[in-house]
N, C-alpha and C positions, 0 to 999 in steps of 0.2 A: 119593426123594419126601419124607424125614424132615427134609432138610437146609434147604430152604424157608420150613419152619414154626420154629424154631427162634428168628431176629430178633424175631419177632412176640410171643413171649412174654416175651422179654427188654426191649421195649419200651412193654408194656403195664402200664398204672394203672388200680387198684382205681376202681370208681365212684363210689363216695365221695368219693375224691382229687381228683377232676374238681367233684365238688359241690360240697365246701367251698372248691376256688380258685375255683369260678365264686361264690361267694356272697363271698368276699374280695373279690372284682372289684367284682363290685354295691356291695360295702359301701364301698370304697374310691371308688368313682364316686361314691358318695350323699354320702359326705363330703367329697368335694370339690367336688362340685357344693354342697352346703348350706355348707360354708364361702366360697365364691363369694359366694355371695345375703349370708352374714351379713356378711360383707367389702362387698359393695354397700348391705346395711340400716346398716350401721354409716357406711358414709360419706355416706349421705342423711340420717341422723340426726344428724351432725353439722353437713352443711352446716345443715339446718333450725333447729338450736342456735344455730350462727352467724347463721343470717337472725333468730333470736328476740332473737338477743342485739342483732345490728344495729337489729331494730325496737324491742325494748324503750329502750334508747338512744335511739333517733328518738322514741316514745315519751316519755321524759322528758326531751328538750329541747324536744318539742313542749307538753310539761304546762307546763317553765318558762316557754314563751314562752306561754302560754295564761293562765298567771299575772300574768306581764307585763301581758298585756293586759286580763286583768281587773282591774286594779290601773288602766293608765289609763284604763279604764273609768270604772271609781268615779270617781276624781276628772275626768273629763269630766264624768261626774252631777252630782256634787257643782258643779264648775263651773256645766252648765247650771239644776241647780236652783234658784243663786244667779241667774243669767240670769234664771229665769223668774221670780223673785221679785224682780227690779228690772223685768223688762217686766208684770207685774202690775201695780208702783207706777205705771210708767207707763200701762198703761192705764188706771186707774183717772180718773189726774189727766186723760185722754185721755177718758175719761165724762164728768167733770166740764167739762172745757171743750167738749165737744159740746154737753151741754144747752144751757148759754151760748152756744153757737152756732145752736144749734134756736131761741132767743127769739129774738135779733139777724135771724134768716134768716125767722123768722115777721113781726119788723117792718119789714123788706126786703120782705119778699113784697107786704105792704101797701102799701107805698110804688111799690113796682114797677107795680102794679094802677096805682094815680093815673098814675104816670108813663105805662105802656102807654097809657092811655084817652089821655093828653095828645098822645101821637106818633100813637094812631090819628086825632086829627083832622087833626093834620098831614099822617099821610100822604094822609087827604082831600083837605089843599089840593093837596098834591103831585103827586097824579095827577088831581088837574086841571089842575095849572100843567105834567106829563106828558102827556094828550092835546091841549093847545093845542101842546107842543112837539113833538109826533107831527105833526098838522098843517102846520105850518109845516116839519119837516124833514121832510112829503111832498114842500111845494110846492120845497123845496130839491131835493130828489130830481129830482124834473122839471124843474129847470131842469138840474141837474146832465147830468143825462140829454141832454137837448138840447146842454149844454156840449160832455158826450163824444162826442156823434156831430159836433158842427162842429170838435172837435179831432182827430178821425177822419180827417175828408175833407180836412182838411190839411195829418194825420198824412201819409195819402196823395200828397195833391199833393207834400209833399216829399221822400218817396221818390222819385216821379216826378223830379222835379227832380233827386236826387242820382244816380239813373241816369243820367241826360242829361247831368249831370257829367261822372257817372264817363266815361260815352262820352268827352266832348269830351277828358276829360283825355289818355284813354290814344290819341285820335287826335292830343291836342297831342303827346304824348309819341310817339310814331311820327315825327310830323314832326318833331320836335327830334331823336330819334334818326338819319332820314332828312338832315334837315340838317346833324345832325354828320359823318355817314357823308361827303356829298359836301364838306365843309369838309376833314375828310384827305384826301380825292381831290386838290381844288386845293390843298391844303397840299403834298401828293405832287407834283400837276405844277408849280406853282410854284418848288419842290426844283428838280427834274430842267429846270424853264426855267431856272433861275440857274446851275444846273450848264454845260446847255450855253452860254448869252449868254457863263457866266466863263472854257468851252473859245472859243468865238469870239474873245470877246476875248485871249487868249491866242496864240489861229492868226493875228489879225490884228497883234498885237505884236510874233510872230515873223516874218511875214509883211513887216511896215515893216521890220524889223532887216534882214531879205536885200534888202527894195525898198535900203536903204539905204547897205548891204553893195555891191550891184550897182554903186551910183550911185557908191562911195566907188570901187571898183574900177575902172569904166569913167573917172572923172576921172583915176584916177591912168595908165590905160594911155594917154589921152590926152595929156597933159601933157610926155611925151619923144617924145611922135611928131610934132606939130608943128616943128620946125627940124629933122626930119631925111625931111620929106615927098617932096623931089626924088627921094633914092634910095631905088628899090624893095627893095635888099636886105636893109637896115636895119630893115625894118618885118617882125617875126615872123607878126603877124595875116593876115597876105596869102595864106601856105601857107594858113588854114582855108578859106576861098573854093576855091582852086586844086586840093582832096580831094575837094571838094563832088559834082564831076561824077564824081567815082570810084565813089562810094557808090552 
């Protein structure tokens, strides 16, 4: 039973032993975890250097150019100052000829007044020599009027008329069509009568040639039968007769 216990004290650490590695541990954890974080504050702190230093830079190209442009600022001022101190002279000179303009336009105005009064009597005469001309082109109106309705009705009539035309035309044109039609028909049999009159005359050409053929033939079988008439044996033609009653 003694042999058991024996490993167990051989492998056994004081309490303590165990306390100060587990506080090594903790300490070593802490410090690495806090060198971590200052490894991560140090490399945010430097990007933010870098971003200060990029803005401060942005910064004083943006002052230069802010310089710039207050520089052409100024002398835009300066320009328009000048501006507005020649559009001053000018307006000034632009007062002064107004007034002169304001006396001239008050003895216009005067003059206008005469003149208005002069054209309102005219227009007086005017619209009167305008309702005599109202008048007369009522009575033109009316005749007018009556013009339009008798060029109406033989607006009309001529319609009518071109209708009645138009009929006759397209029945003339039917019959011109209709009489062309039958014009190739006897164009056609005409054709075909000359065709056969020139077969006739043809049948009857060939017709004379054998009446003629015959005639020339029968004189010529003639002509050695004569002086040798007495004797019958002489004469070939005689056998045709002599078959006759065979057939």
């Amino acid at each position: 039973m003694a042999e058991p216990h024996t490993p167990e004290r051989r492998t056994t650490m004081p309490l303590w032993g165990w306390i100060i590695g587990a506080l090594l541990l903790i300490g070593l954890i802490i410090v690495g975890t806090r060198s971590v974080q200052l490894r991560h504050h140090l490399r945010a702190v430097q990007q933010k250097l870098e971003q200060r230093k990029t803005d401060l830079a942005d910064a004083n190209a943006q002052a230069g150019e802010s310089k710039k442009r207050a520089d052409a600022l100024n002398a835009e001022l300066e320009t328009a100052k000048s501006k507005q101190n020649e559009i001053q002279s000018k307006l000034d000179k632009a007062s002064s000829e107004n007034a002169q303009l304001n006396a001239e336009l008050t003895q216009a105005s005067d003059q206008s007044k005469a003149e208005l009064a002069k054209a309102k009597d005219q227009s007086n005469q005017l619209q009167s020599k305008l309702d005599q001309a109202n008048s007369e082109d009522e009575q033109l109106k009316n005749a007018l009027g009556a013009a339009q309705r008798e060029l109406q009705d033989k607006q009309s009539r001529l319609e009518d008329a071109e209708h009645k035309l138009a009929d006759t035309r397209q029945a003339s044109e039917a019959a011109q069509s209709e009489a062309a039609k039958a014009k190739d028909q006897n164009n056609a049999l005409q054709s075909k009568l000359d065709e056969e009159i020139s077969d006739i005359d043809k049948i009857k050409h060939e017709l004379e040639q054998v009446k003629a053929a015959q005639s020339s033939t029968k004189n010529t079988e003639a002509a050695p039968a004569e002086p040798s008439a007495p004797s019958a044996e002489s004469t070939p033609p005689e056998s045709g007769p002599q078959s006759n009653p065979e057939h």
